[in-house]
C-alpha positions as CSV (number, residue, x, y, z in Angstrom):
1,X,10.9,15.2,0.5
2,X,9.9,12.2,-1.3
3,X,6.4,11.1,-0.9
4,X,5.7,7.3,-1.8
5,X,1.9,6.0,-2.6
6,X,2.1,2.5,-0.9
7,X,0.1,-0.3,-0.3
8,X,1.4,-4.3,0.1
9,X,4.4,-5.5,0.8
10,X,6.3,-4.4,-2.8
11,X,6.4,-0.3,-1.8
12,X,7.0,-1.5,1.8
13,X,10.6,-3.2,0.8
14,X,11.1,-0.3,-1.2
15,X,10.9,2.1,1.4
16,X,13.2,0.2,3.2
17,X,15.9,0.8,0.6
18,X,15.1,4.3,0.6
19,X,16.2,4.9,4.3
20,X,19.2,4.2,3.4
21,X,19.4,7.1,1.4
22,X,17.2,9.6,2.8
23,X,16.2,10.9,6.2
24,X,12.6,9.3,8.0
25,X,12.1,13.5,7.7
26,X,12.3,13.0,4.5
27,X,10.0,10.5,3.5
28,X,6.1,10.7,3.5
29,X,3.9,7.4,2.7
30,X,0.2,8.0,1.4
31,X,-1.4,4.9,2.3
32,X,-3.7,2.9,0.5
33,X,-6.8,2.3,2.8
34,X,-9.0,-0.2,0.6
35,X,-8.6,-3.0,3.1
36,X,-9.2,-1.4,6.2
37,X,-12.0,-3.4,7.8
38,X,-12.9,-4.0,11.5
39,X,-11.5,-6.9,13.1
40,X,-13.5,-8.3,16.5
41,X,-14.1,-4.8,17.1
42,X,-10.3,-3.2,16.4
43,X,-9.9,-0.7,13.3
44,X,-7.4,-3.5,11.2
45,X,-5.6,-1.2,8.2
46,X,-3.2,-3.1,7.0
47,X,-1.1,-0.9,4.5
48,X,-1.1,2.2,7.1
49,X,-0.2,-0.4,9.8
50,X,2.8,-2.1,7.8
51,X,4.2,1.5,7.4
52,X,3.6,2.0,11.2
53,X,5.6,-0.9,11.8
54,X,8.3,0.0,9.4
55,X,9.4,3.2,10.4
56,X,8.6,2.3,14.4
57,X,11.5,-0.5,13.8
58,X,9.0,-3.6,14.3
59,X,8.0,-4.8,11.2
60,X,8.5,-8.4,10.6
61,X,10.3,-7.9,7.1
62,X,10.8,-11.4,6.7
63,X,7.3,-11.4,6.0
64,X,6.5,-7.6,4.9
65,X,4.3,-7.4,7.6
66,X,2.7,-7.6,10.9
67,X,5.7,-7.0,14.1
68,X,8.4,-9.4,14.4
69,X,8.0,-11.9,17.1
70,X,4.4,-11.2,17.8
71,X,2.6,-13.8,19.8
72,X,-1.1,-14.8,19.4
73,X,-2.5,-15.7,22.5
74,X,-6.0,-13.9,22.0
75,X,-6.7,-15.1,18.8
76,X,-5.8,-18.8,19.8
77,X,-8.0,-17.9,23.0
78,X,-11.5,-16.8,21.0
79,X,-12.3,-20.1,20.0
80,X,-12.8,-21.4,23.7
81,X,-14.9,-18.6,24.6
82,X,-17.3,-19.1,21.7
83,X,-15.3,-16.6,19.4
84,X,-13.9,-16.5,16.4
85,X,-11.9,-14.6,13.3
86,X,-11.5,-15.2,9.7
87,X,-7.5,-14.3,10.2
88,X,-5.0,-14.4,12.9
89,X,-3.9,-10.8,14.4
90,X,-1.0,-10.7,16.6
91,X,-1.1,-9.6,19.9
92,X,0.6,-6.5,19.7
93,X,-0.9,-5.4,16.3
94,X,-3.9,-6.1,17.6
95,X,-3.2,-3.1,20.2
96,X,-1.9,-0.9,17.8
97,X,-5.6,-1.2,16.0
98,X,-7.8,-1.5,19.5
99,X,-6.4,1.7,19.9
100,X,-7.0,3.1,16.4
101,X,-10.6,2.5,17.0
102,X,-10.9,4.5,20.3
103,X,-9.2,7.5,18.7
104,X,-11.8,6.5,15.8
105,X,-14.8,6.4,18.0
106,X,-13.5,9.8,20.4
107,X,-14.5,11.6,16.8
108,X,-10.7,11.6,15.8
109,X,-10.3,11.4,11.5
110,X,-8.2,8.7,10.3
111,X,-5.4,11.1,9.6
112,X,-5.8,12.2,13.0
113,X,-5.5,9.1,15.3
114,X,-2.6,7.6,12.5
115,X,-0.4,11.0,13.3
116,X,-1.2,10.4,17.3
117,X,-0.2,7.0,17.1
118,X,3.2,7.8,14.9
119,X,4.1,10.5,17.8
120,X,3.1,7.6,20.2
121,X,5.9,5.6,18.5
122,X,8.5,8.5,18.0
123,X,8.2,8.1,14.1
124,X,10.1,10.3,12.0
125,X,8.8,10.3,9.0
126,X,4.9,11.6,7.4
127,X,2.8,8.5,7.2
128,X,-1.2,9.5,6.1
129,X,-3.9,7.4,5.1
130,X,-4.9,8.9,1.1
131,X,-8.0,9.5,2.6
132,X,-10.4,9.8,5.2
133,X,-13.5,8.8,3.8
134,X,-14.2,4.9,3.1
135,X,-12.4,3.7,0.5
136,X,-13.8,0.1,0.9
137,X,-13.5,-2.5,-1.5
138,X,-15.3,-5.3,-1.8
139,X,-14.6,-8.5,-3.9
140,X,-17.5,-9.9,-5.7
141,X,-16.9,-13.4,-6.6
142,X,-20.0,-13.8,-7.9
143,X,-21.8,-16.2,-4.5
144,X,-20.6,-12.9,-2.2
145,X,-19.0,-10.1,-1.4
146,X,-15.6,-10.0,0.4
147,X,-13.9,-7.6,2.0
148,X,-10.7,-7.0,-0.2
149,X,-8.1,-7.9,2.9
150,X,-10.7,-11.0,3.8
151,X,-10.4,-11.8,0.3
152,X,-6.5,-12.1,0.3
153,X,-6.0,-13.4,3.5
154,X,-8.7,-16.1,3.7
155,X,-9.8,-17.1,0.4
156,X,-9.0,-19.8,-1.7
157,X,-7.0,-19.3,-4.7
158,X,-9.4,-20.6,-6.7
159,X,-11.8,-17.9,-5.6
160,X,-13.7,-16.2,-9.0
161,X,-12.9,-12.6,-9.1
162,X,-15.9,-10.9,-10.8
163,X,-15.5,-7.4,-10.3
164,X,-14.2,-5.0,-7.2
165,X,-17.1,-2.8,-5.7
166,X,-17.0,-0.1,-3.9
167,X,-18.6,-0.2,-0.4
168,X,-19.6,3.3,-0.7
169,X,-20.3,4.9,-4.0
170,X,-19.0,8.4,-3.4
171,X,-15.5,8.8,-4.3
172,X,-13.8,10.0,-1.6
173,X,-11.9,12.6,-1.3
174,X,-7.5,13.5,-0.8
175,X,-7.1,15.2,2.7
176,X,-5.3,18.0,3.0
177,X,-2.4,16.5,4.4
178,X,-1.9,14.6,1.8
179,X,-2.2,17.1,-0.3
180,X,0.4,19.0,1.9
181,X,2.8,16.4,1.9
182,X,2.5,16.1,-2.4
183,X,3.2,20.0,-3.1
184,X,6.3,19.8,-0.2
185,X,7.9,16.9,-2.4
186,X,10.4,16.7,-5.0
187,X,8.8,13.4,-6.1
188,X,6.3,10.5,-6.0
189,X,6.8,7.0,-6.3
190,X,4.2,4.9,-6.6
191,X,5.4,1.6,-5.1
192,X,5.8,-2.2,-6.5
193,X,2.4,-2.9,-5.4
194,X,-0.8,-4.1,-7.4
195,X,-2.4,-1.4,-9.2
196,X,-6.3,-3.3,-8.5
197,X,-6.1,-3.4,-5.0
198,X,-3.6,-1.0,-3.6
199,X,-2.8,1.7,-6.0
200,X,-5.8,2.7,-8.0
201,X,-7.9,3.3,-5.0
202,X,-5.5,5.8,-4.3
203,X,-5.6,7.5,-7.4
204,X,-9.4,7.1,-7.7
205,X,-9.9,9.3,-4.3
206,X,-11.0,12.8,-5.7
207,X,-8.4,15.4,-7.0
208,X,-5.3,12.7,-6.2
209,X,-4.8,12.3,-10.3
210,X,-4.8,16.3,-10.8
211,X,-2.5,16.6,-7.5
212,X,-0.3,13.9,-9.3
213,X,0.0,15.6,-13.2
214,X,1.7,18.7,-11.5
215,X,4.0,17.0,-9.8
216,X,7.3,14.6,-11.1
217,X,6.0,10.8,-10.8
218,X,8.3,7.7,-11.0
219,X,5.6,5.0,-10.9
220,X,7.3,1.0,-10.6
221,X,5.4,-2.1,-12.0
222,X,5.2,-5.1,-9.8
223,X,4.8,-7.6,-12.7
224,X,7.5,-9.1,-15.2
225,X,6.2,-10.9,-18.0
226,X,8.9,-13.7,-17.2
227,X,7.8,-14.6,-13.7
228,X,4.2,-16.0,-12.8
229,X,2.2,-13.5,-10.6
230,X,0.6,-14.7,-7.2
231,X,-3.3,-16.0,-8.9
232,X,-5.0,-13.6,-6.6
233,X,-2.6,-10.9,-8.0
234,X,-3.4,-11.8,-11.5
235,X,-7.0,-12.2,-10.4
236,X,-7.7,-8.4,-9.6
237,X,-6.1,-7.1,-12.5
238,X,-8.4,-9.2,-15.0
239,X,-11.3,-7.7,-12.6
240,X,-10.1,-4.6,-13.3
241,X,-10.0,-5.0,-17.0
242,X,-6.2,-5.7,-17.3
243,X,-3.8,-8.6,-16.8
244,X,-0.6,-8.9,-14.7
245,X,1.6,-7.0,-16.5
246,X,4.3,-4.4,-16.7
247,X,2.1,-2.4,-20.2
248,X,-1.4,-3.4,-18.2
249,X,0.0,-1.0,-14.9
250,X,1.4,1.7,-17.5
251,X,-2.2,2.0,-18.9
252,X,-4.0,2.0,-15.8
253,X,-1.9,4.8,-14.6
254,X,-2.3,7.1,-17.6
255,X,-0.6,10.7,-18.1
256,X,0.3,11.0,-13.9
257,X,3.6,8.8,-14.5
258,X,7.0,10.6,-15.7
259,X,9.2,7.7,-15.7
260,X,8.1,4.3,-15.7
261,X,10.1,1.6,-14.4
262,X,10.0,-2.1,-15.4
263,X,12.4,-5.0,-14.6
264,X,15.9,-5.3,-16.8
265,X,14.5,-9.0,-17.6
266,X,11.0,-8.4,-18.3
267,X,10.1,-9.7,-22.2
268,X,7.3,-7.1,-22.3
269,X,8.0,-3.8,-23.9
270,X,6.8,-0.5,-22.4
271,X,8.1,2.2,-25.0
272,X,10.0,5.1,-23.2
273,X,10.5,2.9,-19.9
274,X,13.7,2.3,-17.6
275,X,15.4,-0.7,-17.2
276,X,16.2,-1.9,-13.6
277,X,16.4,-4.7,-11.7
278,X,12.9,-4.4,-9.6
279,X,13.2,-7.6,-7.3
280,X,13.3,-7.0,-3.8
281,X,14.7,-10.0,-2.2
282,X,16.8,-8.6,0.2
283,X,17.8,-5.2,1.6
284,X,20.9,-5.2,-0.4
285,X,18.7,-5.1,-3.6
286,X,15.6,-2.6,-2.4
287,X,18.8,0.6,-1.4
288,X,20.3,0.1,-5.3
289,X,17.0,0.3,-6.9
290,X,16.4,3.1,-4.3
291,X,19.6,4.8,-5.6
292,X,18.6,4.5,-9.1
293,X,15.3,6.1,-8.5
294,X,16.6,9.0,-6.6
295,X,19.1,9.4,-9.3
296,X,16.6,9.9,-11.5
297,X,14.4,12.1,-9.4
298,X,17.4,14.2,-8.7
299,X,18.4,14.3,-12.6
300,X,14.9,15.8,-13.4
301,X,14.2,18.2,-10.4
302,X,18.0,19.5,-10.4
């Protein structure tokens, strides 16, 4: 089994690639769960929901996430009945996460209403949120403080990016599915995603990082130093201490990382890393770096 630490739309694509090659048995996802938040009363998580919708056949990969052809009647309706949100949510999603929150409220964990949902939707393959405690973030931008998914959803790009803060202080902790689903695997990938926002708060939950040094880790950056990163990308790296960039995401992920992979045209050096092509533009493009990956995997665990 191959378990892949996801979060945004990078690990997503990837994963798509990956089915190409491997059985949904095969695959587990560890979700990042930093931008859950509650939406007009539904339980909105919007990494563990595009992995839902992935392996359920409905994502809208055009975009990377949400369910294809999705309409929006209720959230073009709240307005006339003195309502309102800060983001549209389709119709269907909407479901999906209205019923997250009653298995939520019933006393249900996270893990525990995600796995009843994945049997709801006859999913293959191991999808778990990394944790079950809050895992909040909070953008401060120095006026308020944002929830991370309001942040990249509704605010400008102009928006200052002081520091990320935790909602709750306590670190919490890797289930023990999770940690199930690590030991059972040959390898983990850590997705194409932003470390700030969707891969460090992983790593942060308690005993992930020990998990991870026991266990072979191909870890992919999502930044090439020859190709301008979204500004509210670049934004949560510098509020993390870093900047958008393939050496910034080798140092944030430390000793855990076996191989490192950066893109075949990106100027910045990472000593020790492999070359590929990283961009994920089409299908086509996400199943060969897939093949390279599980080349490599195979190479070391053989």
């Amino acid at each position: 089994m191959i378990t892949f630490l996801s979060g945004g739309t990078g690990t997503p694509a990837l994963i798509r690639g990956a089915r190409q090659i491997l059985y949904d048995s095969e695959i587990a996802v560890v979700a990042n769960t930093a931008e859950n938040l509650r939406v007009s009363g539904s339980h909105a998580a919007p990494d563990i929901d595009t992995a839902v919708f992935l392996f359920a056949g409905i994502l809208d990969t055009n975009r990377g996430w949400g369910i294809k052809g999705d309409t929006y009647a209720t959230h073009n309706y709240l307005p006339k009945v003195a309502g309102s949100e800060p983001f549209a949510v389709g119709d269907r999603a909407r479901a999906v996460q209205i019923a997250r929150a009653a298995l939520l409220r019933e006393g249900k964990t996270l893990t525990e209403a995600v796995q009843a949902q994945c049997r709801a939707l006859n999913i293959g393959a191991t999808i778990l949120p990394a944790t079950d405690g809050d895992a909040t973030l909070l953008v401060d931008t120095g006026t308020e403080c944002l929830p991370l998914f309001l942040y990249r959803m509704s605010a400008g790009t102009d928006t200052e990016v002081r520091e990320l803060i935790r909602a709750v202080p306590e670190l919490p902790a890797v289930t023990g599915e999770v940690r199930a689903a690590i030991e059972a695997s040959d390898a983990v990938v850590i997705g194409p995603a932003n470390p700030a926002s969707s891969i460090l708060p992983i790593l942060e939950c308690a005993g992930m990082r020990r998990l991870l040094r026991d266990t072979f880790v191909v870890a992919v950056s999502p930044f090439r130093g020859d190709f301008t990163p979204d500004p509210k990308d670049a934004a949560l790296m510098h509020a993390v201490g870093e900047t958008p960039t393939a050496p910034a995401v080798f140092r944030l992920y430390g000793d855990i990382v076996d191989v490192f992979v950066q893109d075949i045209h990106d100027p910045d050096v990472v000593e020790g890393s492999l070359r590929l092509e990283t961009r994920l533009l089409h299908e086509r493009q996400a199943e060969s770096l897939a093949w390279d990956i599980m080349a490599v995997i195979r190479h070391a665990v053989s």
